[in-house]
mmCIF file of the N, C-alpha and C atoms, coordinates in Angstrom:
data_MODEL
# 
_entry.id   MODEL 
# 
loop_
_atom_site.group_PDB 
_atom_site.id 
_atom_site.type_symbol 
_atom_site.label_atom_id 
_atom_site.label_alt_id 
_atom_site.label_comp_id 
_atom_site.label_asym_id 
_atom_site.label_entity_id 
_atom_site.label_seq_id 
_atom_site.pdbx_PDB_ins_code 
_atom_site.Cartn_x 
_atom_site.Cartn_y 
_atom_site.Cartn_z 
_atom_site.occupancy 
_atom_site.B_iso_or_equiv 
_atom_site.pdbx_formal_charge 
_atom_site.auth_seq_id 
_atom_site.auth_comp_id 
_atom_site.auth_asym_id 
_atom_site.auth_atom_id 
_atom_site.pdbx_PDB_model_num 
ATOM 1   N N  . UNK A 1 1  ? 18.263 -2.194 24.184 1.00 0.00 ? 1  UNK A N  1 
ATOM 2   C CA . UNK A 1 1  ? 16.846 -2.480 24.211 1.00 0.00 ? 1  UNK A CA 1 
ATOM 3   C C  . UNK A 1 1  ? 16.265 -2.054 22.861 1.00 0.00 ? 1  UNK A C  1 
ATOM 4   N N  . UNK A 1 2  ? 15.850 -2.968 22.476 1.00 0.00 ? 2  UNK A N  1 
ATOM 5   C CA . UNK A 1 2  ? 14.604 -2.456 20.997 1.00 0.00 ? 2  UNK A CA 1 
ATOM 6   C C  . UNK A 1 2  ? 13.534 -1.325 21.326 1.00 0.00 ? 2  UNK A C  1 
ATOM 7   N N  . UNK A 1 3  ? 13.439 -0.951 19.843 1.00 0.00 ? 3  UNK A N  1 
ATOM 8   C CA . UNK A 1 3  ? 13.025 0.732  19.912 1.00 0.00 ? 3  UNK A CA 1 
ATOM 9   C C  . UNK A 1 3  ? 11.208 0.172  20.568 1.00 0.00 ? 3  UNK A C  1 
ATOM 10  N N  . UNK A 1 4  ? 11.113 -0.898 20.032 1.00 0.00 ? 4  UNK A N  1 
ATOM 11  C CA . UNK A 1 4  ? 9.471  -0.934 20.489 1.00 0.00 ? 4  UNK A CA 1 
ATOM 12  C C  . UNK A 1 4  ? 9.558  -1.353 22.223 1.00 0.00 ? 4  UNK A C  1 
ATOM 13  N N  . UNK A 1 5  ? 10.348 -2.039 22.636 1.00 0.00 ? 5  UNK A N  1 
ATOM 14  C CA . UNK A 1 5  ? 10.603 -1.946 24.377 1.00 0.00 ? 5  UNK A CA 1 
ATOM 15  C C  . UNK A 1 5  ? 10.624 -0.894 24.857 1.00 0.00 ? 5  UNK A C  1 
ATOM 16  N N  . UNK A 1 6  ? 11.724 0.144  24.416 1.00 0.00 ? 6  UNK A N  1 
ATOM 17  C CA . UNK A 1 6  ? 11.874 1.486  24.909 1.00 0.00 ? 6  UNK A CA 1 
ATOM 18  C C  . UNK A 1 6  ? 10.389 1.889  24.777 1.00 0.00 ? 6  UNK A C  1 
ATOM 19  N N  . UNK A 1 7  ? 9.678  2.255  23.776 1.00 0.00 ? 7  UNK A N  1 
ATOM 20  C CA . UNK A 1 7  ? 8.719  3.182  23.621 1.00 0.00 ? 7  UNK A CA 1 
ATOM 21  C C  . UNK A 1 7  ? 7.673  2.568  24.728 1.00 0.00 ? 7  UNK A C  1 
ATOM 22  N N  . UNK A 1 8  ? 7.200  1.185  25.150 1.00 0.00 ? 8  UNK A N  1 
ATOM 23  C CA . UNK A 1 8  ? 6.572  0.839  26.231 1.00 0.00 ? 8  UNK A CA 1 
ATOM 24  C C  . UNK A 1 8  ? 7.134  1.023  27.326 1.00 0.00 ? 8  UNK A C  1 
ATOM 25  N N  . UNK A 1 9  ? 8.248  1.086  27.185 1.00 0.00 ? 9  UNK A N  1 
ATOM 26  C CA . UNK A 1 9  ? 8.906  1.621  28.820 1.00 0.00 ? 9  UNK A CA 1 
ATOM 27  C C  . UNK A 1 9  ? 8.467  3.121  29.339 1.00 0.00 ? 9  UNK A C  1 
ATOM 28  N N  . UNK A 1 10 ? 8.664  3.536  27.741 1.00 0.00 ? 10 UNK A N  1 
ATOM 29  C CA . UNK A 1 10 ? 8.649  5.054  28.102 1.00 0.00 ? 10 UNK A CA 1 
ATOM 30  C C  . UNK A 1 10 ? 7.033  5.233  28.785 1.00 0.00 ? 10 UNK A C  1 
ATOM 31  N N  . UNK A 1 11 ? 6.285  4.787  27.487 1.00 0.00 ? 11 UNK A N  1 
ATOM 32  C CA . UNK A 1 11 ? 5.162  4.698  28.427 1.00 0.00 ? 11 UNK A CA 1 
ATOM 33  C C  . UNK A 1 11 ? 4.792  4.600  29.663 1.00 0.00 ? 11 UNK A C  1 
ATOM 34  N N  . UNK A 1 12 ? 4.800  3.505  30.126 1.00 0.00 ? 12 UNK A N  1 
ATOM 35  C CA . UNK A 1 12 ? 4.478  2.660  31.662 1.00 0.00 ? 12 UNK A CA 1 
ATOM 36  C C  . UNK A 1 12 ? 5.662  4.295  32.197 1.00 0.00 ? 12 UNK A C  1 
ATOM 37  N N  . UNK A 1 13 ? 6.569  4.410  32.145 1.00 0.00 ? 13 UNK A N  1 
ATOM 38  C CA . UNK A 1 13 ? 7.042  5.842  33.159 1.00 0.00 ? 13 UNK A CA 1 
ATOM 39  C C  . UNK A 1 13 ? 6.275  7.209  32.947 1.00 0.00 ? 13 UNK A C  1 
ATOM 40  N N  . UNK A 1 14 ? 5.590  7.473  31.442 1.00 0.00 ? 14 UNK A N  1 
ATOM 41  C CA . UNK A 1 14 ? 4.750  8.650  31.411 1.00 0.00 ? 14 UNK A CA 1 
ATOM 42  C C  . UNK A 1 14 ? 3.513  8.323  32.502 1.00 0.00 ? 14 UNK A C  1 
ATOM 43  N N  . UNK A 1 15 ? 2.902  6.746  32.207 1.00 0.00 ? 15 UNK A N  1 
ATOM 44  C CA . UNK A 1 15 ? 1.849  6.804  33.410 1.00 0.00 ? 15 UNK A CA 1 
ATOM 45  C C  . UNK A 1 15 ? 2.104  6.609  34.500 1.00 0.00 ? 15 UNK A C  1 
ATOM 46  N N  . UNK A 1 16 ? 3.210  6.411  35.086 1.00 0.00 ? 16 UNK A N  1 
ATOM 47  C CA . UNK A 1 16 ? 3.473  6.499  36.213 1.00 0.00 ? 16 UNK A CA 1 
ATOM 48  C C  . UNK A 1 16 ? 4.082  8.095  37.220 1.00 0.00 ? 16 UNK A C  1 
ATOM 49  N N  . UNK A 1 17 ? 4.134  8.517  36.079 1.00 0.00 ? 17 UNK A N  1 
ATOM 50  C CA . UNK A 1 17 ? 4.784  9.914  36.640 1.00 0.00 ? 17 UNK A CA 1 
ATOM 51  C C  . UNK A 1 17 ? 4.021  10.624 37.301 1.00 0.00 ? 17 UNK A C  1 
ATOM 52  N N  . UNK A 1 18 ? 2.930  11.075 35.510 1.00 0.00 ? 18 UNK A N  1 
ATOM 53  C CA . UNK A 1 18 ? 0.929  11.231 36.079 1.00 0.00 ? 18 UNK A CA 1 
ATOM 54  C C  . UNK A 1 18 ? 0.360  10.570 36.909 1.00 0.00 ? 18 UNK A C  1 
ATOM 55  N N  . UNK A 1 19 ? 0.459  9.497  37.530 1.00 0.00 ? 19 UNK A N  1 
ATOM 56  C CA . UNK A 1 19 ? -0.101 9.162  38.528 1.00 0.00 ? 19 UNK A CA 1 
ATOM 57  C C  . UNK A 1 19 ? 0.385  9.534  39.338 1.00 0.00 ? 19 UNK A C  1 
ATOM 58  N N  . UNK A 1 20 ? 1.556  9.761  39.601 1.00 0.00 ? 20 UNK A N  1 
ATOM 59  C CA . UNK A 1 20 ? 2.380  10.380 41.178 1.00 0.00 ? 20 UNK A CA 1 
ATOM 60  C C  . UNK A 1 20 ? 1.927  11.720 41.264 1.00 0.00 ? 20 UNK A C  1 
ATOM 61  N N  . UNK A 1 21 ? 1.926  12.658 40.150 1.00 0.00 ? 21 UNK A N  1 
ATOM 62  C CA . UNK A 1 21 ? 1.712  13.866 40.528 1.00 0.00 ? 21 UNK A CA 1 
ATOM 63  C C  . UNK A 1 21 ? 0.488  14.182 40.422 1.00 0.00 ? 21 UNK A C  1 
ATOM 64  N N  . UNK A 1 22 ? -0.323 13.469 40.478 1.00 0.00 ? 22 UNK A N  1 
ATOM 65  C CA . UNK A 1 22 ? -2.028 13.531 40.548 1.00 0.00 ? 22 UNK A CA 1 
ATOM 66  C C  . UNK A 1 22 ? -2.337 13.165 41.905 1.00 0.00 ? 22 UNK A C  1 
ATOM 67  N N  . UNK A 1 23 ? -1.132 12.235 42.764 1.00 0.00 ? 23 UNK A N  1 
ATOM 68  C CA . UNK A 1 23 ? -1.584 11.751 43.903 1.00 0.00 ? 23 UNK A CA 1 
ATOM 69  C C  . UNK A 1 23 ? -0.641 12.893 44.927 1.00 0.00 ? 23 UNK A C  1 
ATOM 70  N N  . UNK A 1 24 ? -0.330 13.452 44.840 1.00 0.00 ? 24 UNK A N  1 
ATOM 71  C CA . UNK A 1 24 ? 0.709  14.423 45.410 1.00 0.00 ? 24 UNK A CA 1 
ATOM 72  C C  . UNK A 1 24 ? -0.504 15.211 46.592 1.00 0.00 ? 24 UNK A C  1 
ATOM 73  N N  . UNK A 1 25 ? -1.447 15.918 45.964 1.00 0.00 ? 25 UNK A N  1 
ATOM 74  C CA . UNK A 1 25 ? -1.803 16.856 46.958 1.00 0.00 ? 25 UNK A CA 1 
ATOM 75  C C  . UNK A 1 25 ? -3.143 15.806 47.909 1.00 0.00 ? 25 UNK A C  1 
ATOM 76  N N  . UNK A 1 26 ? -3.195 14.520 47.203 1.00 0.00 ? 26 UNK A N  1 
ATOM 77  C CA . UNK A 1 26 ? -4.033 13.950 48.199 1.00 0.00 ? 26 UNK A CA 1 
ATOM 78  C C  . UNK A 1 26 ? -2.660 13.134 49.650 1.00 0.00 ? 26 UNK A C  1 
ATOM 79  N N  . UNK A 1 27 ? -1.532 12.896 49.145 1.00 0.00 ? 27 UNK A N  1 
ATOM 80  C CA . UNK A 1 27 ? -0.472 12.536 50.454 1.00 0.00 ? 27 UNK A CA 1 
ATOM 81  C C  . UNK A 1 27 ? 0.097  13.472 50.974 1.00 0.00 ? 27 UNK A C  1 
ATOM 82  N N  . UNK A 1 28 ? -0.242 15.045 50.166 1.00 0.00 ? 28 UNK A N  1 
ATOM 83  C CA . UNK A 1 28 ? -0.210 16.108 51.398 1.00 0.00 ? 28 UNK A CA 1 
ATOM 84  C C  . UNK A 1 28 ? -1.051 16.185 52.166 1.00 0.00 ? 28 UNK A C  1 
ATOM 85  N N  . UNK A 1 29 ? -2.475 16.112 52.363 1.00 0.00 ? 29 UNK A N  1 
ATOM 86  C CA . UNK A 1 29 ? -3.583 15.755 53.248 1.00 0.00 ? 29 UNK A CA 1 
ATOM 87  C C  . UNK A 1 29 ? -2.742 14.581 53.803 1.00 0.00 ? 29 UNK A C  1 
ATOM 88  N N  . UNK A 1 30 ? -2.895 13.705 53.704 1.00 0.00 ? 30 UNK A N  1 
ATOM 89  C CA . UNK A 1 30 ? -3.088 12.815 54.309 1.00 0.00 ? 30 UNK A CA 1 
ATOM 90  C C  . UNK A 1 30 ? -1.763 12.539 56.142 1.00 0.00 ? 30 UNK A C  1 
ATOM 91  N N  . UNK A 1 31 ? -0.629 12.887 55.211 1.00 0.00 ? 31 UNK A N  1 
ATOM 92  C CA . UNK A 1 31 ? 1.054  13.316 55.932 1.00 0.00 ? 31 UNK A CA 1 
ATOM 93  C C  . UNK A 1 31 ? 1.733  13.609 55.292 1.00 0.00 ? 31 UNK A C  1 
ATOM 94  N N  . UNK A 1 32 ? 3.141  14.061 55.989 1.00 0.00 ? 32 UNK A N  1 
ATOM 95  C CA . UNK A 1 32 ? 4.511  14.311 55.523 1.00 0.00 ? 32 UNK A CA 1 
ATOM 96  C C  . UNK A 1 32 ? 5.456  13.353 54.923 1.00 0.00 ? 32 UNK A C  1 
ATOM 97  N N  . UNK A 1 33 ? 4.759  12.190 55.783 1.00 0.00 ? 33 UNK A N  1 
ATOM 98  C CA . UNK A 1 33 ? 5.299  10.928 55.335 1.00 0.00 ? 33 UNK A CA 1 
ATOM 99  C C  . UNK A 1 33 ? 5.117  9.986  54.209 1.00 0.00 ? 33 UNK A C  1 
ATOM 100 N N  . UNK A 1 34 ? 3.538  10.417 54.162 1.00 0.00 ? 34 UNK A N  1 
ATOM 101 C CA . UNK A 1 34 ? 3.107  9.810  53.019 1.00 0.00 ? 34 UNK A CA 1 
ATOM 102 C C  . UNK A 1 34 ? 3.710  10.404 51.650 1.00 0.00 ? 34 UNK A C  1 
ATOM 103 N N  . UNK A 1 35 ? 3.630  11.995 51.599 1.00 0.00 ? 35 UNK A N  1 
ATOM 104 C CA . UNK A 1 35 ? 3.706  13.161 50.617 1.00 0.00 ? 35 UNK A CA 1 
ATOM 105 C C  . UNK A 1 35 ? 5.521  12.903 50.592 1.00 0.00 ? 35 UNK A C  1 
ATOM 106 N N  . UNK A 1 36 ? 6.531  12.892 51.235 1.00 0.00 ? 36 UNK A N  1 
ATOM 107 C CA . UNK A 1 36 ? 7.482  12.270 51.046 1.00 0.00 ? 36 UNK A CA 1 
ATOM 108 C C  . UNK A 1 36 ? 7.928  11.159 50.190 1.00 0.00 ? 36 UNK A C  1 
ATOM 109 N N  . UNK A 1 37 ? 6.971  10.259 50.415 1.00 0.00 ? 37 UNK A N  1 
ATOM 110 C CA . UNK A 1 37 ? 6.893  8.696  49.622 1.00 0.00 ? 37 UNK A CA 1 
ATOM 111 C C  . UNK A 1 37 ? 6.755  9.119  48.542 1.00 0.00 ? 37 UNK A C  1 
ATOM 112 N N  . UNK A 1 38 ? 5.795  9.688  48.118 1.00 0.00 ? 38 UNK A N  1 
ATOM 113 C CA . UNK A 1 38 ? 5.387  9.986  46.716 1.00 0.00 ? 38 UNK A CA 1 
ATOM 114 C C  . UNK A 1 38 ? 6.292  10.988 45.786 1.00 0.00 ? 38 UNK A C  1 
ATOM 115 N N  . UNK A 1 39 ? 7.150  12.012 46.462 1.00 0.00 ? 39 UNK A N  1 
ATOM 116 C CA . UNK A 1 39 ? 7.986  12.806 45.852 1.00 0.00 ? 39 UNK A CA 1 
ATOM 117 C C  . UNK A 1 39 ? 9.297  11.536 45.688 1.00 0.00 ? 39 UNK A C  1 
ATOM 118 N N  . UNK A 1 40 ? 9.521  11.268 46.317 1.00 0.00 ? 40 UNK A N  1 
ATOM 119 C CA . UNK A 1 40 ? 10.664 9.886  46.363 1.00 0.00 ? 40 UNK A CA 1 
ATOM 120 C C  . UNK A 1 40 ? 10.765 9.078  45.052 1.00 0.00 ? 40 UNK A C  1 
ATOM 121 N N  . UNK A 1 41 ? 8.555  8.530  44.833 1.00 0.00 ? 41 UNK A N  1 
ATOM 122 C CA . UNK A 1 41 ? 8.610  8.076  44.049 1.00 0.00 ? 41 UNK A CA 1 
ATOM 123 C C  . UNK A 1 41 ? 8.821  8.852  42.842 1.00 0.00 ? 41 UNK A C  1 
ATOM 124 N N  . UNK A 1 42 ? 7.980  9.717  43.232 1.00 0.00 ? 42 UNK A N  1 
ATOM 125 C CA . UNK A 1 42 ? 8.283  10.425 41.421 1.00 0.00 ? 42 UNK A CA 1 
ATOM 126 C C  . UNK A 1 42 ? 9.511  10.968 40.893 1.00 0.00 ? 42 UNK A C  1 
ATOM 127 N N  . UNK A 1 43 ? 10.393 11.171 41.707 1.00 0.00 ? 43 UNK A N  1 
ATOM 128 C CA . UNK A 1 43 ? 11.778 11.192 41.660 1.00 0.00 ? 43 UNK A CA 1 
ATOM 129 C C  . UNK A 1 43 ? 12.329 10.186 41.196 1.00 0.00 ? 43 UNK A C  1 
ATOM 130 N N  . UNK A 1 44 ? 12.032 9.119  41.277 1.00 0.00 ? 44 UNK A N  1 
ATOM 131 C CA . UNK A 1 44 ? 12.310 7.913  40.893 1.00 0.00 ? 44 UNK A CA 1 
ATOM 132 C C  . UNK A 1 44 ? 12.022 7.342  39.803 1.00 0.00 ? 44 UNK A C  1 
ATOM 133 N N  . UNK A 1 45 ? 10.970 7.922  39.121 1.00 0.00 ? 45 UNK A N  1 
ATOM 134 C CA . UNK A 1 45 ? 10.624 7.622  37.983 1.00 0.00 ? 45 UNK A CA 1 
ATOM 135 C C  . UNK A 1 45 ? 11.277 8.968  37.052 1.00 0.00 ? 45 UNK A C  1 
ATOM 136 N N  . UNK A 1 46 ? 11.338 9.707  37.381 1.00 0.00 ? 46 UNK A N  1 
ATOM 137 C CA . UNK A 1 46 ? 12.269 10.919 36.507 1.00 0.00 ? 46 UNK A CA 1 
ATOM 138 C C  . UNK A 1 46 ? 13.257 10.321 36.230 1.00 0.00 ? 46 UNK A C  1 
ATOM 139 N N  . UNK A 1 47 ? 14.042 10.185 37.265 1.00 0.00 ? 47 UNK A N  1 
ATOM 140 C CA . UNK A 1 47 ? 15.706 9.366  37.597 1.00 0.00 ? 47 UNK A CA 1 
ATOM 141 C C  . UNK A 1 47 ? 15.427 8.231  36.022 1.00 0.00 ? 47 UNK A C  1 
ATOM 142 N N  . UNK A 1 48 ? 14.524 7.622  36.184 1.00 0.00 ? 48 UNK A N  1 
ATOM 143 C CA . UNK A 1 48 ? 14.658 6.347  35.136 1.00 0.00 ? 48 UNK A CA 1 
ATOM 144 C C  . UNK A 1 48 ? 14.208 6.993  33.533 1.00 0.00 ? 48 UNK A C  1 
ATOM 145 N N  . UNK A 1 49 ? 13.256 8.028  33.319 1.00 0.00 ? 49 UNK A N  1 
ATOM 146 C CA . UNK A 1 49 ? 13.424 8.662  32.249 1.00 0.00 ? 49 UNK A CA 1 
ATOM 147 C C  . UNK A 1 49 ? 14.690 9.090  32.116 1.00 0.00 ? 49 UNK A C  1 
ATOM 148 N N  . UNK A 1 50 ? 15.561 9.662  32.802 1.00 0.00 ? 50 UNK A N  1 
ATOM 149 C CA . UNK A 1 50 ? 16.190 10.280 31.866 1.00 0.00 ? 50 UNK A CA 1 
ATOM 150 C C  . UNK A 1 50 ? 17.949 9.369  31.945 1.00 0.00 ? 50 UNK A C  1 
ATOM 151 N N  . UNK A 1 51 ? 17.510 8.515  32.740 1.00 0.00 ? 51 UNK A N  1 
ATOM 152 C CA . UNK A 1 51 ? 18.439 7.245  32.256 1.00 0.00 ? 51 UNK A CA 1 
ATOM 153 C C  . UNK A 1 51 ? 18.255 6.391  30.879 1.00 0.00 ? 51 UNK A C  1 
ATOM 154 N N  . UNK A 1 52 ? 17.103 6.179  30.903 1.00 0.00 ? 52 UNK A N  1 
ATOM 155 C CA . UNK A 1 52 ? 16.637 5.672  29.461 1.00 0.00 ? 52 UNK A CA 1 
ATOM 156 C C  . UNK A 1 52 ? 17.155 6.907  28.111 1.00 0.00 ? 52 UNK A C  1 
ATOM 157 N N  . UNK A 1 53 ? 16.573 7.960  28.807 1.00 0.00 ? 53 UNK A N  1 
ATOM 158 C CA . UNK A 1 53 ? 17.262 8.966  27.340 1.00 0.00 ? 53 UNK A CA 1 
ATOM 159 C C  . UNK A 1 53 ? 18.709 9.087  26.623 1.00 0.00 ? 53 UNK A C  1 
ATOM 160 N N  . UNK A 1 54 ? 19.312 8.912  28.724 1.00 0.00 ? 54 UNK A N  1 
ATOM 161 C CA . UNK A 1 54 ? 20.811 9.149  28.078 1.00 0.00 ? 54 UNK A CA 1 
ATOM 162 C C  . UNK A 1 54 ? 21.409 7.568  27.348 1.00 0.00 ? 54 UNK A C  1 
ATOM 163 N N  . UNK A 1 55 ? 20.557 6.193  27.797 1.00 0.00 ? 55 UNK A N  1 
ATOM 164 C CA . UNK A 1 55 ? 20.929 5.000  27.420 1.00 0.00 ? 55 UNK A CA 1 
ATOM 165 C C  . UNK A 1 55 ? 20.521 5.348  25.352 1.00 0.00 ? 55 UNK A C  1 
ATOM 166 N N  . UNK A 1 56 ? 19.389 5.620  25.773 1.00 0.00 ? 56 UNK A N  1 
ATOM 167 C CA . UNK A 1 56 ? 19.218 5.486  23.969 1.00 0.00 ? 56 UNK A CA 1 
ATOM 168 C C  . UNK A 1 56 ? 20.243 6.989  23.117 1.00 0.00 ? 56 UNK A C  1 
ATOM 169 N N  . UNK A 1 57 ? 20.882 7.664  23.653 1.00 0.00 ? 57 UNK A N  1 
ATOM 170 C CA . UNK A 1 57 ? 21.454 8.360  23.133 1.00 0.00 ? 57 UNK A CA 1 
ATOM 171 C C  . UNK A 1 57 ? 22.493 8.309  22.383 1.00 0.00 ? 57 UNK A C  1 
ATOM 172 N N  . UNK A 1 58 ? 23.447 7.418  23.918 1.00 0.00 ? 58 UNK A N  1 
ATOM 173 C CA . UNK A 1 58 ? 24.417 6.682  23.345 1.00 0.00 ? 58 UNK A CA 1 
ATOM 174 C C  . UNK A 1 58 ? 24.678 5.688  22.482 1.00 0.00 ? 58 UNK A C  1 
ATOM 175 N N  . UNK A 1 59 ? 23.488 5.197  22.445 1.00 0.00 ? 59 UNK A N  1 
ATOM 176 C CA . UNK A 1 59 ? 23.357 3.965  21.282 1.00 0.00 ? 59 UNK A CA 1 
ATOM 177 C C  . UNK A 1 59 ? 23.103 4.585  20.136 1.00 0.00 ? 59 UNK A C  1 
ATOM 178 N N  . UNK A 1 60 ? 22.888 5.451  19.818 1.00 0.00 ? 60 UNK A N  1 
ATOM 179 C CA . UNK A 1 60 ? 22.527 6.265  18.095 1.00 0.00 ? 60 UNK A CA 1 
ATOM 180 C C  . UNK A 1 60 ? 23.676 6.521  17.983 1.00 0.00 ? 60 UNK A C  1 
# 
């Protein structure tokens, strides 16, 4: 992937991360289930940072 793809990727996952963990203590109100979803997700978006890191690593 080109360095200017990566760096928008990276992006769109920095705002997505912040958004998960901004929404965290409102899907603890809400349920377990919900507050689940959201750790899942943001897990999920970690998972893909640091796939991207180790992808561009290996390529240098």
């Amino acid at each position: 992937m080109g360095s200017a793809r990566d760096r928008y990727v990276r992006q769109i996952l920095d705002e997505l991360e912040k958004t998960l963990i901004d929404t965290i203590p409102v899907a603890f109100r809400r349920s377990p289930e919900t507050l689940f979803r959201e750790i899942a997700s943001l897990n999920l978006v970690i998972d893909l940072k640091e796939r991207l890191a180790k992808r561009n690593y290996r390529e240098e």
